[in-house]
PDB file of N, CA, C, O and CB in Angstrom:
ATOM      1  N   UNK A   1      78.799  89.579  95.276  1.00  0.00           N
ATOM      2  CA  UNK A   1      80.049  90.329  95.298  1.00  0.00           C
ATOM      3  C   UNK A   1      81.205  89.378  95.574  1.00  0.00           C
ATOM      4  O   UNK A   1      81.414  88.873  96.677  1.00  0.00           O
ATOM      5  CB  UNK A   1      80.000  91.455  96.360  1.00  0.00           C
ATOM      6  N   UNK A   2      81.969  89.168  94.441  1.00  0.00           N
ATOM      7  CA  UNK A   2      83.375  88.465  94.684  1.00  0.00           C
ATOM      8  C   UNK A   2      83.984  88.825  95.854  1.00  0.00           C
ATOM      9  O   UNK A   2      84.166  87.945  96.695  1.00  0.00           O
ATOM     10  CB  UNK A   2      84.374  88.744  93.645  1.00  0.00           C
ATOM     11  N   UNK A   3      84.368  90.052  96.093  1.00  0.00           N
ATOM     12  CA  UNK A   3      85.409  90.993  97.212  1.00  0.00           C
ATOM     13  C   UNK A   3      84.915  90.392  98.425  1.00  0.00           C
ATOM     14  O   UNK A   3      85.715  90.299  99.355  1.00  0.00           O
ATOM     15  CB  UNK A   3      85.210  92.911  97.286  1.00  0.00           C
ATOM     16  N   UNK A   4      83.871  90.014  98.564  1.00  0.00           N
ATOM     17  CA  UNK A   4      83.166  89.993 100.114  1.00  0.00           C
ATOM     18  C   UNK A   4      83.419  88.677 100.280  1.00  0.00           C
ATOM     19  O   UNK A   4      83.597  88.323 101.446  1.00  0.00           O
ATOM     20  CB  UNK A   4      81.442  90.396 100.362  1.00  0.00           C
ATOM     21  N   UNK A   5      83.500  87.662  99.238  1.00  0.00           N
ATOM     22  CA  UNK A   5      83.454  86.340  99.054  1.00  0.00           C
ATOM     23  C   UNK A   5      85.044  85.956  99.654  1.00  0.00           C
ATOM     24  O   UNK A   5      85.257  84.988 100.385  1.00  0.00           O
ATOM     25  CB  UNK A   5      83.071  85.951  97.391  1.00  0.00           C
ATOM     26  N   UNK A   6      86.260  87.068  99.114  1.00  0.00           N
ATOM     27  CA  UNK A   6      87.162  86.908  99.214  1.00  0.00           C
ATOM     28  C   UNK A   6      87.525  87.343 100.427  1.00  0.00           C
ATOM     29  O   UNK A   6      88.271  86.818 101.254  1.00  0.00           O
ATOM     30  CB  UNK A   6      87.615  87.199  98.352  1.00  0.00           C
ATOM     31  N   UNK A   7      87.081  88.095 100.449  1.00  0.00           N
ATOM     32  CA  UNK A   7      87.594  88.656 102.193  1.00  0.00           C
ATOM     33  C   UNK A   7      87.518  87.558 103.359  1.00  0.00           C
ATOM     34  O   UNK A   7      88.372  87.254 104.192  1.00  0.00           O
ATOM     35  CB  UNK A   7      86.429  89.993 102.856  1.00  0.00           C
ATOM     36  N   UNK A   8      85.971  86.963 103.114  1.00  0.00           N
ATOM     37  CA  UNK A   8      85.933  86.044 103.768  1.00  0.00           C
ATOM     38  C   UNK A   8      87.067  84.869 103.958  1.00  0.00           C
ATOM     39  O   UNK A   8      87.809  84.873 104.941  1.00  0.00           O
ATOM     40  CB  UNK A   8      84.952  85.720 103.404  1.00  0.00           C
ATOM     41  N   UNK A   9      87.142  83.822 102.894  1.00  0.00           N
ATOM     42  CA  UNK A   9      87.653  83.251 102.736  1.00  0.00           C
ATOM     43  C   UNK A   9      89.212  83.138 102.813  1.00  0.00           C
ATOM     44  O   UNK A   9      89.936  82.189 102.513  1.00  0.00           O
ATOM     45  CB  UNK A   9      87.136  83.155 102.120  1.00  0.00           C
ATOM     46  N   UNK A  10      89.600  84.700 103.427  1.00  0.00           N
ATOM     47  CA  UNK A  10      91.306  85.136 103.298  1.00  0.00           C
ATOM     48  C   UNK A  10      90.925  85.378 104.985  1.00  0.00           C
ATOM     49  O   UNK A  10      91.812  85.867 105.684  1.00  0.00           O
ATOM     50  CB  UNK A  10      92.034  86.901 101.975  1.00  0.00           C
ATOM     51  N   UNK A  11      89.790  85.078 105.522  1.00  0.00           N
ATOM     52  CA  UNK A  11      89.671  85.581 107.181  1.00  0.00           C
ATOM     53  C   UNK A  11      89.420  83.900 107.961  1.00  0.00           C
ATOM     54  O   UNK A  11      89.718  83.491 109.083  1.00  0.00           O
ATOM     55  CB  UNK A  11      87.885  86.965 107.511  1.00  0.00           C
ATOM     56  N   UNK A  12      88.808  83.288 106.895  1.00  0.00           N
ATOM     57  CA  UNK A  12      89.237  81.650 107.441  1.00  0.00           C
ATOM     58  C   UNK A  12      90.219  80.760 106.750  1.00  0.00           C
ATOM     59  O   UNK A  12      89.983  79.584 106.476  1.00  0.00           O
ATOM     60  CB  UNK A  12      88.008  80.715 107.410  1.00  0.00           C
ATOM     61  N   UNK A  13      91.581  81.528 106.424  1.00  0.00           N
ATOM     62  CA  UNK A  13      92.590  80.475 106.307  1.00  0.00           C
ATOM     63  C   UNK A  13      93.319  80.912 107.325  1.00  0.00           C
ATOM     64  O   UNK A  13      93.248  81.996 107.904  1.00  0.00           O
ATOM     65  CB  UNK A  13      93.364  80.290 104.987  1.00  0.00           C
ATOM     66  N   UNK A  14      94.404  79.524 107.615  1.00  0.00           N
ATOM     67  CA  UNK A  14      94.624  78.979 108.595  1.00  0.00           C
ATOM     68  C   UNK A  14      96.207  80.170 108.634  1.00  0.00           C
ATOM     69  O   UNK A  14      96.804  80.290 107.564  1.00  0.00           O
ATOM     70  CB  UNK A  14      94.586  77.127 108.475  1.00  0.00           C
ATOM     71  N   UNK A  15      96.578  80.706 109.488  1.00  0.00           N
ATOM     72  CA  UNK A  15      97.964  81.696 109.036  1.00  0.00           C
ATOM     73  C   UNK A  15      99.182  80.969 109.943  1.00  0.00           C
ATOM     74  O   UNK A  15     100.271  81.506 110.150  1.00  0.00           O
ATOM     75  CB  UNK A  15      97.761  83.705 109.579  1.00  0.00           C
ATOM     76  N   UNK A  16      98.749  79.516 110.492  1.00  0.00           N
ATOM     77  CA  UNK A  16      99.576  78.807 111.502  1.00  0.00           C
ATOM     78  C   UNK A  16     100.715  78.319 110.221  1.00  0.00           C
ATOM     79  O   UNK A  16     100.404  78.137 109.044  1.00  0.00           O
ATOM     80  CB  UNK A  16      98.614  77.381 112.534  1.00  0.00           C
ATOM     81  N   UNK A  17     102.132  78.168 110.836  1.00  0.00           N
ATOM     82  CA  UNK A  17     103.152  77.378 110.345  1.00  0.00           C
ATOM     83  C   UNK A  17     103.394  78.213 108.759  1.00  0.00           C
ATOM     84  O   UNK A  17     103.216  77.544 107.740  1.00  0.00           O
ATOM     85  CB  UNK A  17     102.630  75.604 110.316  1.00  0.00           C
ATOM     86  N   UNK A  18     103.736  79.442 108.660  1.00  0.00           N
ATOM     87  CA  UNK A  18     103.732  80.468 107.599  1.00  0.00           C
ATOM     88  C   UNK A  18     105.239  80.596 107.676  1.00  0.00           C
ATOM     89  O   UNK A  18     105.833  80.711 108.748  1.00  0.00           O
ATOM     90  CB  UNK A  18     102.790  81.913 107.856  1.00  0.00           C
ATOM     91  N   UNK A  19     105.820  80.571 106.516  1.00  0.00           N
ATOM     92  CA  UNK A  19     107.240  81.436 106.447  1.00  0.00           C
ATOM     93  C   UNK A  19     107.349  82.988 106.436  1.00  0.00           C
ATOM     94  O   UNK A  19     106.449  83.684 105.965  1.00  0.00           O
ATOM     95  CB  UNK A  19     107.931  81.083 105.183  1.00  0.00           C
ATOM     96  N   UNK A  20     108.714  83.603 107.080  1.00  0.00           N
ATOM     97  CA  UNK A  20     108.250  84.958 106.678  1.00  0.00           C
ATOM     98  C   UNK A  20     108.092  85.425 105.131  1.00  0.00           C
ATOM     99  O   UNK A  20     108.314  86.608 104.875  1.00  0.00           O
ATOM    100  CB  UNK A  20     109.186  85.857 107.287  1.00  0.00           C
ATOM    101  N   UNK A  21     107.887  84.940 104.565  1.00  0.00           N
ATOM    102  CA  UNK A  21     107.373  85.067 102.908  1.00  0.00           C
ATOM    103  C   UNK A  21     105.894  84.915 102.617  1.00  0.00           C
ATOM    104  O   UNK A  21     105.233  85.692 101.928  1.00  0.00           O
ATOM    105  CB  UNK A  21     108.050  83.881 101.971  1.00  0.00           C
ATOM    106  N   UNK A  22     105.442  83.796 103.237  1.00  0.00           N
ATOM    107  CA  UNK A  22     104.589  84.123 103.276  1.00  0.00           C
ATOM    108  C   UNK A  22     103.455  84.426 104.053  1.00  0.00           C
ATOM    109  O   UNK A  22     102.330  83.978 103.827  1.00  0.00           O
ATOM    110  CB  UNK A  22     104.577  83.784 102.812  1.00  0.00           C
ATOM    111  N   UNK A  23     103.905  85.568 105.427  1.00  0.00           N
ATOM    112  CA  UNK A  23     103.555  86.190 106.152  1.00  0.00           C
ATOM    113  C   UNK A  23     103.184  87.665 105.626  1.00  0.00           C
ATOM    114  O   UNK A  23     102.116  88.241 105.832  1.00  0.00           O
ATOM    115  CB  UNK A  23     104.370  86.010 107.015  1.00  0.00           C
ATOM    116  N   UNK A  24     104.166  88.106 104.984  1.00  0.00           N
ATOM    117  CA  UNK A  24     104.476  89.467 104.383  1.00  0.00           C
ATOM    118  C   UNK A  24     103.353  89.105 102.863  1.00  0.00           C
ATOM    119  O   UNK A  24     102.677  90.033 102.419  1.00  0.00           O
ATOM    120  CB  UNK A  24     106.594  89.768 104.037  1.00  0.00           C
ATOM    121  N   UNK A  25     103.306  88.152 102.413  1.00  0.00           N
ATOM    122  CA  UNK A  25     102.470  87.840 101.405  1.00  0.00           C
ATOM    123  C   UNK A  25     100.885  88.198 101.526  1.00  0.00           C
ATOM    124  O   UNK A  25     100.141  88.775 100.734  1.00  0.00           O
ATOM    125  CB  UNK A  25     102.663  86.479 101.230  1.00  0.00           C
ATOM    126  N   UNK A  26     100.584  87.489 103.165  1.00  0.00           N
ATOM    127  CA  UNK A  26      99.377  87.631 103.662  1.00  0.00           C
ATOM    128  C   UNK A  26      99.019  88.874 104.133  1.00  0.00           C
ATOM    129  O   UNK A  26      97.815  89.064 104.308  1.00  0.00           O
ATOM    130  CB  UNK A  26      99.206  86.812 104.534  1.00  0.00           C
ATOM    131  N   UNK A  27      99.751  89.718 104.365  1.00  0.00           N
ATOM    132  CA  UNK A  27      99.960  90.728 105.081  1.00  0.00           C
ATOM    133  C   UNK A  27      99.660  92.399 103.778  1.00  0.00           C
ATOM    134  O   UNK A  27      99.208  93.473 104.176  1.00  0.00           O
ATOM    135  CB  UNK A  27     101.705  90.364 105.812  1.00  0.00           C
ATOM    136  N   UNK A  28      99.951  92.190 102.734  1.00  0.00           N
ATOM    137  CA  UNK A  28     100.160  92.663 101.708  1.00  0.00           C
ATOM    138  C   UNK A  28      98.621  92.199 101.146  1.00  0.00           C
ATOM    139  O   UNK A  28      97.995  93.216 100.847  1.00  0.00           O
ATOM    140  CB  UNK A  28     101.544  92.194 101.062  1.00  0.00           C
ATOM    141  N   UNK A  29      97.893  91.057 100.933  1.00  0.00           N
ATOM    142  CA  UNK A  29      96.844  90.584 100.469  1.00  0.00           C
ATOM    143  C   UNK A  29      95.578  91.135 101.563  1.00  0.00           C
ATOM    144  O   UNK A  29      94.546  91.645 101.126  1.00  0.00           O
ATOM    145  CB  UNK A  29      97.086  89.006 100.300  1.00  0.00           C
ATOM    146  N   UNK A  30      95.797  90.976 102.785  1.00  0.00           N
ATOM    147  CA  UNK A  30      94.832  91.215 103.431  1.00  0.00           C
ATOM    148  C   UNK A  30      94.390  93.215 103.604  1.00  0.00           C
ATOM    149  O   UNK A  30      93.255  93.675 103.726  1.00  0.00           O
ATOM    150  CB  UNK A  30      95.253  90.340 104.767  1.00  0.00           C
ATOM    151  N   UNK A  31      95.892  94.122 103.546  1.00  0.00           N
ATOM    152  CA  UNK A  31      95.681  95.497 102.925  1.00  0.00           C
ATOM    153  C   UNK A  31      94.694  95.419 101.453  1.00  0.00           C
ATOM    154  O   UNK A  31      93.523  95.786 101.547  1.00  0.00           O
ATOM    155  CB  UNK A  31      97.303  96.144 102.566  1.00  0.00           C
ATOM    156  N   UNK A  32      95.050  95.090 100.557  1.00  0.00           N
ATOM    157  CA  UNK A  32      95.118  95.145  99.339  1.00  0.00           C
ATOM    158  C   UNK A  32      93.166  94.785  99.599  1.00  0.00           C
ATOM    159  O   UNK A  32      92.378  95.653  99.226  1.00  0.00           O
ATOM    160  CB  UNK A  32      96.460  93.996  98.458  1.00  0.00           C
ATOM    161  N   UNK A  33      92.688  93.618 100.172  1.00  0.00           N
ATOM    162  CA  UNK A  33      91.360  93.763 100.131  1.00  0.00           C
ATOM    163  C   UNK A  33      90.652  94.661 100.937  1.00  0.00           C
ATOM    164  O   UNK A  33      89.558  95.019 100.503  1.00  0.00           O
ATOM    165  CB  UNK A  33      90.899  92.720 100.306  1.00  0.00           C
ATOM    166  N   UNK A  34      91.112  95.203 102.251  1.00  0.00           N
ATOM    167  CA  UNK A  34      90.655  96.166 102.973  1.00  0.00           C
ATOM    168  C   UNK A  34      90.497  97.322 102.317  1.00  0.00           C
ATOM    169  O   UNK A  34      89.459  97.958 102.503  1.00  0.00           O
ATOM    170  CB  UNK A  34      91.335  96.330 103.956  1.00  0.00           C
ATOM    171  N   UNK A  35      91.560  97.839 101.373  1.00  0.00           N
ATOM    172  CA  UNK A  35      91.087  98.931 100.709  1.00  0.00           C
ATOM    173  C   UNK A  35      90.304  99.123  99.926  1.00  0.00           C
ATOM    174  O   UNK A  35      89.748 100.198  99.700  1.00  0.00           O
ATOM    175  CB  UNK A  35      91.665  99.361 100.309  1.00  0.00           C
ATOM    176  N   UNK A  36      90.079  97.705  99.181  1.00  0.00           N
ATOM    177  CA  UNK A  36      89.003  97.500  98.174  1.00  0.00           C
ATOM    178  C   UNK A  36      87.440  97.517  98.774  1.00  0.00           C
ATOM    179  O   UNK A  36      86.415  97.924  98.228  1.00  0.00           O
ATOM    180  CB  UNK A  36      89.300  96.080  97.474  1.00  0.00           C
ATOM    181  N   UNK A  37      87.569  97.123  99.655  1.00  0.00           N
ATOM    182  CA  UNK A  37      86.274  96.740 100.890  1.00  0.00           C
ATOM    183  C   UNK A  37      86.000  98.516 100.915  1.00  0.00           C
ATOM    184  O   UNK A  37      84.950  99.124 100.711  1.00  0.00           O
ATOM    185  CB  UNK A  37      86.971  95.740 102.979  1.00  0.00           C
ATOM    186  N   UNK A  38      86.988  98.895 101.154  1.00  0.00           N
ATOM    187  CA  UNK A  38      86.762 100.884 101.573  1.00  0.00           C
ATOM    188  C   UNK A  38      85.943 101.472 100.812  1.00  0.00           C
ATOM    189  O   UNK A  38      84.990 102.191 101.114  1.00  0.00           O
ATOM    190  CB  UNK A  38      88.101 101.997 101.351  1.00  0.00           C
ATOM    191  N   UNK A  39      86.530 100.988  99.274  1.00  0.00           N
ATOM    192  CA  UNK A  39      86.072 101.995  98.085  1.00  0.00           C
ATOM    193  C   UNK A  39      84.503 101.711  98.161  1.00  0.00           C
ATOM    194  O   UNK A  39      83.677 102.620  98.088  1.00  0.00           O
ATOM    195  CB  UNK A  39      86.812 101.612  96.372  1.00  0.00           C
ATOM    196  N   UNK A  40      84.171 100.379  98.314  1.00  0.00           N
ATOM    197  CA  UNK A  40      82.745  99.989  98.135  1.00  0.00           C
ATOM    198  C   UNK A  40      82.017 100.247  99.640  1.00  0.00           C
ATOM    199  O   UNK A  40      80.836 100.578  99.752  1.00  0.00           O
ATOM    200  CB  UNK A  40      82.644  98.302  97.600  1.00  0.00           C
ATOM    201  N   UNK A  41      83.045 100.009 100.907  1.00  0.00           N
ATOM    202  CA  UNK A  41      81.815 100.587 102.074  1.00  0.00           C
ATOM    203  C   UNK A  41      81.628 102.294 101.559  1.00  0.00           C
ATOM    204  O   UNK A  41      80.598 102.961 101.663  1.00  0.00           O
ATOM    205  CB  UNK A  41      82.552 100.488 104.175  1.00  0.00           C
ATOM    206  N   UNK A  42      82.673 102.642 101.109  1.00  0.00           N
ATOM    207  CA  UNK A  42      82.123 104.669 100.732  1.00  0.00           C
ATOM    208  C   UNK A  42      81.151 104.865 100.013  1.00  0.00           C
ATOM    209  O   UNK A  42      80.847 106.053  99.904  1.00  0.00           O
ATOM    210  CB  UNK A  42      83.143 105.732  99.821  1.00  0.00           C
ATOM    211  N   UNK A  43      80.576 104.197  99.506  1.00  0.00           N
ATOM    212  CA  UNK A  43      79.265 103.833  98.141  1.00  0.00           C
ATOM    213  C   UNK A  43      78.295 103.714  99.150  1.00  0.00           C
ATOM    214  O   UNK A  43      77.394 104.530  99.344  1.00  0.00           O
ATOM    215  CB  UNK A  43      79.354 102.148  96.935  1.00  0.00           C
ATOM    216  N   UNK A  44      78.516 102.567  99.861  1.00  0.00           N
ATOM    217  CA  UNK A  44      77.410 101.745 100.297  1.00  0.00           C
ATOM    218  C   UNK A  44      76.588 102.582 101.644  1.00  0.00           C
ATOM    219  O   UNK A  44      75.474 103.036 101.905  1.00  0.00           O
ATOM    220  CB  UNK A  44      78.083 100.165 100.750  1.00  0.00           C
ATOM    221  N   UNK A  45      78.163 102.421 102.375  1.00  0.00           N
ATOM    222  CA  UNK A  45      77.721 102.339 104.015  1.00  0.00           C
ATOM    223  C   UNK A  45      77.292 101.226 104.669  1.00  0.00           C
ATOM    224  O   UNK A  45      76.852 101.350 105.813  1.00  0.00           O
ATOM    225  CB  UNK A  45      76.669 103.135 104.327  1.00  0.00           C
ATOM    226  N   UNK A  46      77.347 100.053 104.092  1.00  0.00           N
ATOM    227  CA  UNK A  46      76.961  98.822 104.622  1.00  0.00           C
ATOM    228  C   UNK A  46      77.917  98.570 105.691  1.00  0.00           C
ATOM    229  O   UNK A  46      79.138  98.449 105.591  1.00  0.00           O
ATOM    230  CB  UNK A  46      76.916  97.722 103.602  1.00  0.00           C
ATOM    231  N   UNK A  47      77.144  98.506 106.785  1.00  0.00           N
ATOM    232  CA  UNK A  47      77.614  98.277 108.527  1.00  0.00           C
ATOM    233  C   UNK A  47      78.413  96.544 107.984  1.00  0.00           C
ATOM    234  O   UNK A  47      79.624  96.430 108.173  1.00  0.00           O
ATOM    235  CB  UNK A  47      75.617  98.123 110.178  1.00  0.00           C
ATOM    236  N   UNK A  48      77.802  95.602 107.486  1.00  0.00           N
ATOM    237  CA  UNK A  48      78.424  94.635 107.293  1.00  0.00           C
ATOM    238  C   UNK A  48      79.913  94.555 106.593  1.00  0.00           C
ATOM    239  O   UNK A  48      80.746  93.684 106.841  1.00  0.00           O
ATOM    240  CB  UNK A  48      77.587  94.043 106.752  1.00  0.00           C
ATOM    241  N   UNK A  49      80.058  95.542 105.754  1.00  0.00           N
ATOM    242  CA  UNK A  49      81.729  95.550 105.277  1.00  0.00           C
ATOM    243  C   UNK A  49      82.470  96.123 105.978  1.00  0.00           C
ATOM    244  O   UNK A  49      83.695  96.133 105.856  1.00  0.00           O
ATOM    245  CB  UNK A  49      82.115  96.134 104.073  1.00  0.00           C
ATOM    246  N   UNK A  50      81.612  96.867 107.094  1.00  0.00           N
ATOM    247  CA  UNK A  50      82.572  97.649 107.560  1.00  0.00           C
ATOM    248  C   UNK A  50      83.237  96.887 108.864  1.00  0.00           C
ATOM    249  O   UNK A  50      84.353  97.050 109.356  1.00  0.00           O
ATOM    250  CB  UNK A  50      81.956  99.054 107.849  1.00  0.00           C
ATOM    251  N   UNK A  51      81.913  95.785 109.349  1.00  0.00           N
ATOM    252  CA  UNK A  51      82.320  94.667 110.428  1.00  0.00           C
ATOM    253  C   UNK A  51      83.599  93.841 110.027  1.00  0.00           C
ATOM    254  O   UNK A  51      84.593  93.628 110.721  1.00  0.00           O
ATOM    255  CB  UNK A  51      81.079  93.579 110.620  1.00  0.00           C
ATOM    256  N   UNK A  52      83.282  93.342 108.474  1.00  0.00           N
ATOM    257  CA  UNK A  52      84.660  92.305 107.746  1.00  0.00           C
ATOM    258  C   UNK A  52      85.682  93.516 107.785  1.00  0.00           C
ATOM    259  O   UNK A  52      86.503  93.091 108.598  1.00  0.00           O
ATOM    260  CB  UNK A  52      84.401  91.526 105.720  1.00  0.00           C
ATOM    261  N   UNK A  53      85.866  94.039 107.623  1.00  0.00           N
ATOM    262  CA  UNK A  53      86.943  95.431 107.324  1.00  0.00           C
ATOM    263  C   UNK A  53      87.669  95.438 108.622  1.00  0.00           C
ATOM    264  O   UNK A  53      88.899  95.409 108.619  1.00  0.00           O
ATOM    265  CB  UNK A  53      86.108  97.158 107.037  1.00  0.00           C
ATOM    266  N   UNK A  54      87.064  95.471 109.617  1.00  0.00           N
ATOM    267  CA  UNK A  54      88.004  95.503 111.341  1.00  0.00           C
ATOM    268  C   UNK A  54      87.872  93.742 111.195  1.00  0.00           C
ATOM    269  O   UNK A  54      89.042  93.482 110.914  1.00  0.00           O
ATOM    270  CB  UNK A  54      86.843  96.526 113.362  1.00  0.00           C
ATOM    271  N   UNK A  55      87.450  92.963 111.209  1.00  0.00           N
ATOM    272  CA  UNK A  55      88.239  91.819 111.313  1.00  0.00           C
ATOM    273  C   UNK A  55      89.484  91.555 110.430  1.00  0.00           C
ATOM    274  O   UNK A  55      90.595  91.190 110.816  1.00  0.00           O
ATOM    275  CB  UNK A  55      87.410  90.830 111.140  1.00  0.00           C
ATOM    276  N   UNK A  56      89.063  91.821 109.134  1.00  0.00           N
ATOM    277  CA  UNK A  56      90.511  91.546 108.433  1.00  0.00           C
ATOM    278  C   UNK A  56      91.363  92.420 108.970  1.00  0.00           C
ATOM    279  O   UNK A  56      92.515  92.127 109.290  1.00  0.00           O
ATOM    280  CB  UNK A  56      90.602  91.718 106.870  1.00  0.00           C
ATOM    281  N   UNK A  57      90.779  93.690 109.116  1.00  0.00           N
ATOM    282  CA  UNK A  57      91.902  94.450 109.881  1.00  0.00           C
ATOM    283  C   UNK A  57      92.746  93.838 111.130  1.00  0.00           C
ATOM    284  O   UNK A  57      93.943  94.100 111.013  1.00  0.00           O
ATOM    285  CB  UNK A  57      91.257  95.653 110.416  1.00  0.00           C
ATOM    286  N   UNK A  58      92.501  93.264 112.024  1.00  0.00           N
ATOM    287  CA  UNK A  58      92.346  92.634 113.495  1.00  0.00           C
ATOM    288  C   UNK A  58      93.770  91.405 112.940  1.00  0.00           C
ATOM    289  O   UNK A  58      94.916  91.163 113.319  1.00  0.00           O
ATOM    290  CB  UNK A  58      90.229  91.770 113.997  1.00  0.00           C
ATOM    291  N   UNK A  59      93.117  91.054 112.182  1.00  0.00           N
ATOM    292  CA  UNK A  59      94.003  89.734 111.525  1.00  0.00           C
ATOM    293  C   UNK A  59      95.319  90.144 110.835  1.00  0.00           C
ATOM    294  O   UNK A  59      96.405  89.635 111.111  1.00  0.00           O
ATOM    295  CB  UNK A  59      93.108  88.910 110.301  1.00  0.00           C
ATOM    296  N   UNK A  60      95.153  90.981 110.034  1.00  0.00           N
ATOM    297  CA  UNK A  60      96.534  91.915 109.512  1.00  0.00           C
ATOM    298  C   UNK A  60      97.300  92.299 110.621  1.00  0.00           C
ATOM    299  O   UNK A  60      98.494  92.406 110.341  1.00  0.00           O
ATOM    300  CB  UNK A  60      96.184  93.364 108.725  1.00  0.00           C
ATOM    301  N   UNK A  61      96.984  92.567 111.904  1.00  0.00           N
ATOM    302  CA  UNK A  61      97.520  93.197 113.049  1.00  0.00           C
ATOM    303  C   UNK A  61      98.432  91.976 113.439  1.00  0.00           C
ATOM    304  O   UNK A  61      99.646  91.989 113.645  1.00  0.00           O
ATOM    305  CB  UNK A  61      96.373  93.729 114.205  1.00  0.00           C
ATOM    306  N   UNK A  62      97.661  91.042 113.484  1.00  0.00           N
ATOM    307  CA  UNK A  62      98.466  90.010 114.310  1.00  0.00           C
ATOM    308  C   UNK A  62      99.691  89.334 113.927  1.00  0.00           C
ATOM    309  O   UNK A  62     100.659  88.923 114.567  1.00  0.00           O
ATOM    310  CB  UNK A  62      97.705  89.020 114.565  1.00  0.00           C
ATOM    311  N   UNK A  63      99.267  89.337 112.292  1.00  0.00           N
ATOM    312  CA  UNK A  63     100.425  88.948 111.088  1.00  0.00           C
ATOM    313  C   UNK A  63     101.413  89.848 111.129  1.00  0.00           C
ATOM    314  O   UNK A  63     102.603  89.537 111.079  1.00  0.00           O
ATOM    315  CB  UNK A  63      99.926  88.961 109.550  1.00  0.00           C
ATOM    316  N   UNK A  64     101.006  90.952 111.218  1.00  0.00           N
ATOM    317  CA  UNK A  64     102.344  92.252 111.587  1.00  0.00           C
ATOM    318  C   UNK A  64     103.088  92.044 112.495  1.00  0.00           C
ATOM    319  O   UNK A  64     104.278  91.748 112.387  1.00  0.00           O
ATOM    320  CB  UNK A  64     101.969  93.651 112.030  1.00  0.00           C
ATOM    321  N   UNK A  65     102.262  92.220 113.832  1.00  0.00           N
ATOM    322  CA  UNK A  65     103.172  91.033 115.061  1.00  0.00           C
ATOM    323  C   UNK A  65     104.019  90.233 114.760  1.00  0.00           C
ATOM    324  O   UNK A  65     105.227  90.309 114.984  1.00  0.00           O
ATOM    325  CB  UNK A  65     102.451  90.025 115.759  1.00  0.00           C
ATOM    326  N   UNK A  66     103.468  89.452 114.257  1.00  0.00           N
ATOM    327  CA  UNK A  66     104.666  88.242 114.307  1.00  0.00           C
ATOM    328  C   UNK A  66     105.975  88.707 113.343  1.00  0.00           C
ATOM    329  O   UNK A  66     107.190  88.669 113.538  1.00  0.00           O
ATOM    330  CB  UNK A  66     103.972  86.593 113.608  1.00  0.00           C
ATOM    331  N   UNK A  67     105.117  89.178 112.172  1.00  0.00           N
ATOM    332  CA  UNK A  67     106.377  89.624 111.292  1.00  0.00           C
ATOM    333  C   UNK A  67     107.405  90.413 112.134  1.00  0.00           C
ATOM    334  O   UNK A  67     108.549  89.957 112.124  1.00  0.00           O
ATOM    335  CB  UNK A  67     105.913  90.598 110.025  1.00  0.00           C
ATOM    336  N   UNK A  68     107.209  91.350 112.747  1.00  0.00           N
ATOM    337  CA  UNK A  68     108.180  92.181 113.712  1.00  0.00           C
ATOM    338  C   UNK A  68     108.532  91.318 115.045  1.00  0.00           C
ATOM    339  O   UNK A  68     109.668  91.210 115.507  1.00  0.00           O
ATOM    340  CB  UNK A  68     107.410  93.676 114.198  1.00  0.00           C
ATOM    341  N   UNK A  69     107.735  90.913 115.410  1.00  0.00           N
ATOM    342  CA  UNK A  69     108.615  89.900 116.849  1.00  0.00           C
ATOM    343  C   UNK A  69     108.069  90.731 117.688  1.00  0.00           C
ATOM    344  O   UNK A  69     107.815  91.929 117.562  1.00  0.00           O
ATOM    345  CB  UNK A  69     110.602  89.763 117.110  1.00  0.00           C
ATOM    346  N   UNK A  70     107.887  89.927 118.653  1.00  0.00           N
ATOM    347  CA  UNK A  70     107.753  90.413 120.442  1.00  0.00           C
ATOM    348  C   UNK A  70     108.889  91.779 120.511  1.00  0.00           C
ATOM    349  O   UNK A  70     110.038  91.887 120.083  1.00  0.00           O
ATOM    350  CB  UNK A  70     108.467  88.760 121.848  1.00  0.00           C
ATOM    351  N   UNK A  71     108.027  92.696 121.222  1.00  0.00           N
ATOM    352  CA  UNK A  71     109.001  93.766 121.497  1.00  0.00           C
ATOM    353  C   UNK A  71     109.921  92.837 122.826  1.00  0.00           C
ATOM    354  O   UNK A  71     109.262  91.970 123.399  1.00  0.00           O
ATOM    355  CB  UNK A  71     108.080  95.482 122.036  1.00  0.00           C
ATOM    356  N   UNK A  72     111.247  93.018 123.230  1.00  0.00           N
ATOM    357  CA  UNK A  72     112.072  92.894 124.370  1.00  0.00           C
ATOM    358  C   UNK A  72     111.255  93.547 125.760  1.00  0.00           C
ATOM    359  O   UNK A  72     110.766  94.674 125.690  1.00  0.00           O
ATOM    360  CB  UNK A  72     113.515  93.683 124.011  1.00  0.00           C
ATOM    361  N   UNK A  73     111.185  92.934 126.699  1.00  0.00           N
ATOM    362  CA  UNK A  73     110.804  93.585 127.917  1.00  0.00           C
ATOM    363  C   UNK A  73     111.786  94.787 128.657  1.00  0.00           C
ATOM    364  O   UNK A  73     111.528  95.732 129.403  1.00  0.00           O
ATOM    365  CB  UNK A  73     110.628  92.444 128.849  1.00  0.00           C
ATOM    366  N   UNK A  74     113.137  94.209 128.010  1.00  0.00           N
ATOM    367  CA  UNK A  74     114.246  94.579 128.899  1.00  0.00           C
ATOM    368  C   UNK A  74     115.094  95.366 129.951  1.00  0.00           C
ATOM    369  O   UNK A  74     115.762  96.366 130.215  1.00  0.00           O
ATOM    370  CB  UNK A  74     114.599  94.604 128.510  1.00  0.00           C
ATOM    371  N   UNK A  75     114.437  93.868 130.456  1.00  0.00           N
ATOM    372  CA  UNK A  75     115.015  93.431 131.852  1.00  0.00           C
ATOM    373  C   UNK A  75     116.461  93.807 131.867  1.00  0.00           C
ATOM    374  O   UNK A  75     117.150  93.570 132.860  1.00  0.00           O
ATOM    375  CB  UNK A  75     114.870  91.807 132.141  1.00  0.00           C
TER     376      UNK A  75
END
């Protein structure tokens, strides 16, 4: 399976020193395979896509973060 191949390989690149271009890029790519991952865990049920599925998920989270910024504490 390509998709699984890709997922992977979009979960070990490096997301350090990113512009916001291509944050929102990664961010947009890493949805775009999660949903694809969906259509085929609904077939399957394979516990294993569904493990890559919350990591890429996990990773999309963090990229969102940054894209939006630290909320203010304010003090």
């Amino acid at each position: 399976m390509d998709l699984i191949e890709e997922a992977l390989e979009f979960e070990k690149a490096k997301m350090s020193h990113m512009s916001t271009s291509d944050r929102v890029k990664a961010s947009r790519e890493a949805k775009r395979i999660i949903l694809a991952l969906n259509e085929v865990y609904k077939e399957s049920k394979d516990a294993n896509i569904m493990d890559i599925m919350k990591r890429l998920t996990a990773k999309k989270k963090r990229i969102e973060i940054r894209l939006k910024g630290r909320p203010d504490p304010g003090f």
